[in-house]
C-alpha positions in Angstrom: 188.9 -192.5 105.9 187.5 -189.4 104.1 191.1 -189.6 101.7 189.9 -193.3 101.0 186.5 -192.4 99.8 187.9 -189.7 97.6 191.0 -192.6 96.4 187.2 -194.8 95.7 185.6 -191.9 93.6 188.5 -191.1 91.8 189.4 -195.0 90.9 185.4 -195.4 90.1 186.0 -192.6 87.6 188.9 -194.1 85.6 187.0 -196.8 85.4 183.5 -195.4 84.3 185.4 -193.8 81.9 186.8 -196.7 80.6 183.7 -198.7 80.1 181.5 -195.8 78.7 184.5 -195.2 76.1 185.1 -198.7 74.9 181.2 -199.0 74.3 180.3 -196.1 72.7 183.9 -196.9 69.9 182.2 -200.0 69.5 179.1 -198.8 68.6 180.1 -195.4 66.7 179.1 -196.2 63.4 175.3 -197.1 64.7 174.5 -193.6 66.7 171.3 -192.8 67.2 169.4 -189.8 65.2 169.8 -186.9 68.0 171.6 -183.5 68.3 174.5 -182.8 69.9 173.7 -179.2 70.4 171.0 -179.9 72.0 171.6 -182.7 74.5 174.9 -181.4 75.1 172.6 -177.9 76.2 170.1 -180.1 78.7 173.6 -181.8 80.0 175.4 -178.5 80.8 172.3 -176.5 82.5 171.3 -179.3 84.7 174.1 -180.2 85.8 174.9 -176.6 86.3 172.1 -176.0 88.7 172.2 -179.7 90.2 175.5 -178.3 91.8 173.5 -175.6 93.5 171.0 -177.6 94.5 168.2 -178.1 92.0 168.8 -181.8 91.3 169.3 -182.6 87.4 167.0 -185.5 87.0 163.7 -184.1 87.1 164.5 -181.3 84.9 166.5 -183.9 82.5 163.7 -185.9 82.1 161.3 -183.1 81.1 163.7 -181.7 78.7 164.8 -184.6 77.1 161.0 -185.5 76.1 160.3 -181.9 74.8 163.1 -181.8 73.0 162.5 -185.5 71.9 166.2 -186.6 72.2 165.7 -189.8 73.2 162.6 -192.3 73.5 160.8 -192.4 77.0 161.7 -195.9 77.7 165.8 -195.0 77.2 165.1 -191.9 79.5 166.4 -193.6 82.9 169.1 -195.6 81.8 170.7 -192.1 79.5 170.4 -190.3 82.3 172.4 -192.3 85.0 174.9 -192.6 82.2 175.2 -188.9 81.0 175.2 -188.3 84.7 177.8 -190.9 86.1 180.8 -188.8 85.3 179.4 -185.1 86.7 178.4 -186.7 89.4 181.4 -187.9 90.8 183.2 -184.8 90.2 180.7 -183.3 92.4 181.3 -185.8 95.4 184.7 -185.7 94.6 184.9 -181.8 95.6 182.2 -182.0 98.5 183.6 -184.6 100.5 186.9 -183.0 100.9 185.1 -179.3 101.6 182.5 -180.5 103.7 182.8 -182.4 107.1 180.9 -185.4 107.8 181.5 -188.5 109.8 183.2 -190.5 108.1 180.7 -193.7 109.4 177.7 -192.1 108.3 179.3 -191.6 104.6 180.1 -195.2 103.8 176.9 -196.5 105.4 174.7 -194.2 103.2 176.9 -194.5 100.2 177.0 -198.0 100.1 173.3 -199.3 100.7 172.6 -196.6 97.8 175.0 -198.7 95.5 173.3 -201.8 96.8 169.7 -200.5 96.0 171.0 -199.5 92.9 172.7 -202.7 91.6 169.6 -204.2 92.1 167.3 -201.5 90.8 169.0 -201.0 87.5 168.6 -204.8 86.2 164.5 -204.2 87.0 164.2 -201.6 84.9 166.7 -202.1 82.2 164.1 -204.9 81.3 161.0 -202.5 81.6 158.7 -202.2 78.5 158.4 -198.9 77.6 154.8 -198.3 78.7 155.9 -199.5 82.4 158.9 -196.9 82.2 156.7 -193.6 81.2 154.0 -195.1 84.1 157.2 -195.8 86.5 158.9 -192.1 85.9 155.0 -190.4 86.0 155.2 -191.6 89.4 158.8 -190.7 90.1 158.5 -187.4 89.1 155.2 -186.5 91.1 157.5 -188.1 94.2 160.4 -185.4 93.7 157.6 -182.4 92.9 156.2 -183.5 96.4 159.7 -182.9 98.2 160.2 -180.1 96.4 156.9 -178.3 97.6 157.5 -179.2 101.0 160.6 -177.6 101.4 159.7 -174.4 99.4 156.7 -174.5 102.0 158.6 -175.1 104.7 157.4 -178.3 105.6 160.4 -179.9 105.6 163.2 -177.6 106.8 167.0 -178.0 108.1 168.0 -176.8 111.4 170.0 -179.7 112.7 174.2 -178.7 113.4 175.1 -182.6 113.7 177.7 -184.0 111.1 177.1 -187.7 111.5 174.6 -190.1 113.4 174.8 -193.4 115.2 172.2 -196.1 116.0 168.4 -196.2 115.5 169.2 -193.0 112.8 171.6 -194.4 110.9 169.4 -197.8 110.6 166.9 -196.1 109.1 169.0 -193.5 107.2 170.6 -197.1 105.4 167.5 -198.4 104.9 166.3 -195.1 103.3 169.4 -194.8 101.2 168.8 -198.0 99.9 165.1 -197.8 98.7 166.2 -194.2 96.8 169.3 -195.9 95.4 167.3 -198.8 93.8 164.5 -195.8 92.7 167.0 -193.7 91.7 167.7 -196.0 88.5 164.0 -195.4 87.8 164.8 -191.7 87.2 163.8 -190.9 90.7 166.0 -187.9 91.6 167.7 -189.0 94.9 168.5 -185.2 96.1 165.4 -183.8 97.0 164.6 -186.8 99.2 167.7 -187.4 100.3 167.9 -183.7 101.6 164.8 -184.1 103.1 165.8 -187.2 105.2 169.1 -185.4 106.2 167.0 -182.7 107.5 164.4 -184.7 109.1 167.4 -186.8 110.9 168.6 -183.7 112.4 171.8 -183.5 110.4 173.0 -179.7 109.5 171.8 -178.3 105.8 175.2 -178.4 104.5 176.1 -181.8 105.5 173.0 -182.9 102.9 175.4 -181.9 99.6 178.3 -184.6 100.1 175.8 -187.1 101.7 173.8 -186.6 98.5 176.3 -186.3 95.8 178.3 -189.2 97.3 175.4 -191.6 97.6 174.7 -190.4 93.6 178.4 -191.3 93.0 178.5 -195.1 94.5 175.5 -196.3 93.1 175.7 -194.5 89.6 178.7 -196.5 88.4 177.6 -199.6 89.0 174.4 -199.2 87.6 175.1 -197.4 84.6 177.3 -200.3 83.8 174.4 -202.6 83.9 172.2 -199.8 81.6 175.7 -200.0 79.2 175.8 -203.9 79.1 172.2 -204.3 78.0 172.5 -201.7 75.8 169.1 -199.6 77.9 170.6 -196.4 76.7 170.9 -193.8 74.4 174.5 -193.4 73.6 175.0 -190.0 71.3 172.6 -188.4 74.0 174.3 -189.7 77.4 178.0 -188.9 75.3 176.6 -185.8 74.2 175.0 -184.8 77.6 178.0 -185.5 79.5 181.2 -183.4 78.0 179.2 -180.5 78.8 178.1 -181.4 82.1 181.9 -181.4 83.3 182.4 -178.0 82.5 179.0 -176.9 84.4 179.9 -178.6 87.1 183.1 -177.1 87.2 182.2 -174.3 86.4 178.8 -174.1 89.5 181.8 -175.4 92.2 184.2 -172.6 91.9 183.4 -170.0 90.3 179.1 -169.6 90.3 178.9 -171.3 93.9 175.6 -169.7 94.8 172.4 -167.8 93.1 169.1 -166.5 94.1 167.5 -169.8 92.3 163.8 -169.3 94.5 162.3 -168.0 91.0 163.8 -170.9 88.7 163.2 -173.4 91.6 159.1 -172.7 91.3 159.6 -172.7 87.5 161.2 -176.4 87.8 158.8 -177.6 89.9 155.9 -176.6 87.5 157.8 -178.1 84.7 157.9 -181.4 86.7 154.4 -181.3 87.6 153.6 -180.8 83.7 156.0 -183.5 82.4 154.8 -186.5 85.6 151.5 -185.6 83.9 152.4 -186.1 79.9 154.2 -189.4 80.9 151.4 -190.6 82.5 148.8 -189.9 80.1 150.7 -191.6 77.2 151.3 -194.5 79.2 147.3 -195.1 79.9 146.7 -193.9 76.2 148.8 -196.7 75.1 147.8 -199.5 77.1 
């Protein structure tokens, strides 16, 4: 069953590949004004540490505004197409290193997608006053999960590698809910490591449960950010060459580093950035 998920990933990346390709050939002559030195930068470093852990869209977000690659109301949809393609490289290599049941997998990985297909078609048609208000929020939700685990308050010490009944109801239902806000710009990591800890699964089981939800639902709605156009293309192309190489590059050769420091530093960075959006969304009103 595990093989079949992998054959799934795989097939899902031809395919992304495909579409992302054929739209941005079509639209090459009509790029938008951004660097590629620098969005291919915030694509390689946050995909870099989102393989260790960090999670990229939190950080994305922030630098992408600073840096003013993109506008905010493109933010979301840029990001879960820069991101499609890392993304499944990462499940791809988890899921085959790290044991889980297969049952608990598909369950999680498919009411993500679901959430997802129908998040992405809300908020491809978000002004982009609801957008900065929707990711203020978003990113205030991910600082939160972040500072309960570096305070402990959320920990992992479970050993299980799968669940059954009552658990896995509400894992699904869970999943689903950060797959539909995870089109938002709602990083699904940090909460979806905290709900594999609070379930009682083991800490390690939390990186292809992750990934993999990240995986199935990114395709699908990426595609729907592509086909109404909710995205900045030169930034998500220029974003994502790079981020293959970090990814590749944080699997098997980096692996691990002491990241407590950088891990504060992100999380005050968030704070700041949840804050900016939401001040230029009431300015604006």
């Amino acid at each position: 069953m595990v093989n079949f998920i992998w054959v799934i990933l795989v097939l899902f990346a031809i395919w992304f590949i495909y579409i992302l390709t054929t739209d941005y050939l079509k639209h090459k002559n009509e790029l938008e004004d951004v660097s590629w030195i620098k969005t291919g930068l915030i694509g390689f470093l946050v995909n870099f540490f989102d393989v260790l852990g960090i999670g990229a869209f939190a950080p994305q977000t922030a630098l992408l505004k600073f840096s003013k690659q993109t506008s905010d109301k493109l933010i979301p949809g840029t990001m879960n197409v820069a991101n499609t393609i890392p993304v499944l490289i990462q499940a791809i290599i988890f899921i085959k290193v790290i044991e889980v049941e297969p049952i608990t997998l598909i369950v999680m990985f498919l009411t993500a997608m679901g959430g997802a297909m129908i998040g992405a078609g809300i908020v491809a048609k978000l002004s982009e006053n609801k957008i900065r208000l929707t990711m203020s929020i978003a990113l205030l939700i991910t600082a939160g999960f972040m500072l309960a685990n570096k305070l402990h308050l959320i920990h992992g010490e479970g050993v299980a590698i799968g669940i059954h009944g009552w658990k896995l109801v509400i894992a699904a239902v869970v999943n689903f809910i950060l797959g539909a806000m995870m089109t938002a710009g709602v990083g699904l990591y940090a909460p979806c490591m905290a709900l594999v800890f609070l379930l009682g699964l083991s800490p390690q089981v939390a990186f292809p449960i992750m990934m993999g939800s990240c995986a199935f639902l990114m395709p699908p709605a990426s595609y729907k950010f592509i086909k109404s156009g909710a995205y900045n293309r030169k930034a998500a192309i220029g974003m994502a060459i790079p981020s293959i190489i970090a990814v590749l590059i944080a699997a098997f050769i980096v692996k691990s580093l002491p990241l407590d420091t950088l891990r504060w530093l992100v999380l005050c960075i968030i704070l700041y950035t949840s804050i900016t959006m939401f001040w230029s969304a009431i300015k604006n009103k």
